[in-house]
N, C-alpha and C positions, 0 to 999 in steps of 0.2 A: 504494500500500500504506500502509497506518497508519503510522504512528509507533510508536506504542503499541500495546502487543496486552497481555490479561493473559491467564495460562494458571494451567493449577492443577497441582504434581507427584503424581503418584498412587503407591500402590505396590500392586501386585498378588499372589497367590498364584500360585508358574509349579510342575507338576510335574516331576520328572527322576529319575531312577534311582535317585539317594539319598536321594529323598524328595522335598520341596518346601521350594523358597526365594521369597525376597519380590525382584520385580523389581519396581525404581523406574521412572518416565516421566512425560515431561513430553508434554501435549498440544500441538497448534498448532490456532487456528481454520482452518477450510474456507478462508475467504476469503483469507487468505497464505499457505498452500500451494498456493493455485493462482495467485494472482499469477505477472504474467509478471517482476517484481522478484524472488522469493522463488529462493532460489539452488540447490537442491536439487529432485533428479526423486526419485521411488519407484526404489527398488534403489538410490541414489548411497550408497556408504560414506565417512565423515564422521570427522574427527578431533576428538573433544570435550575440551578442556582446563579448568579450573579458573586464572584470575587473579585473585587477590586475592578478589574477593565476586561475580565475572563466570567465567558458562560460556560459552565460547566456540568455535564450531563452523566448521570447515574442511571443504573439499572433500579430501577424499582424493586428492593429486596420483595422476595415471594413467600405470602405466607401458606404454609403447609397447615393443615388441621389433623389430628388426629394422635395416637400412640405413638 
């Protein structure tokens, strides 16, 4: 996988009931989202934080139930 990647943040027009709001997103290229490196599958829910001038993005610990 790269090192480096650049992406561009977008923001969008989303409909909803009260109207419409602007959702922000950040792209990833094709090629490190399928890397077998790249830490995330489609559906995983992700923790995003904000450090100083870095967004930073975690795996959603998974909670198991049972014995």
């Amino acid at each position: 996988m790269a090192d480096v990647v650049v992406s561009t943040v977008r923001a969008r027009e989303v409909p909803s009931r009260g109207g419409v709001y602007k959702s922000i997103y950040i792209t990833l290229p094709h090629d490190m989202a399928v890397d077998s490196m790249f830490p995330f599958k489609v559906g995983d829910q992700i923790i995003i934080r904000i450090e100083g001038n870095r967004l930073v993005l975690e795996a959603l610990p998974i909670r198991r139930e049972g014995p």
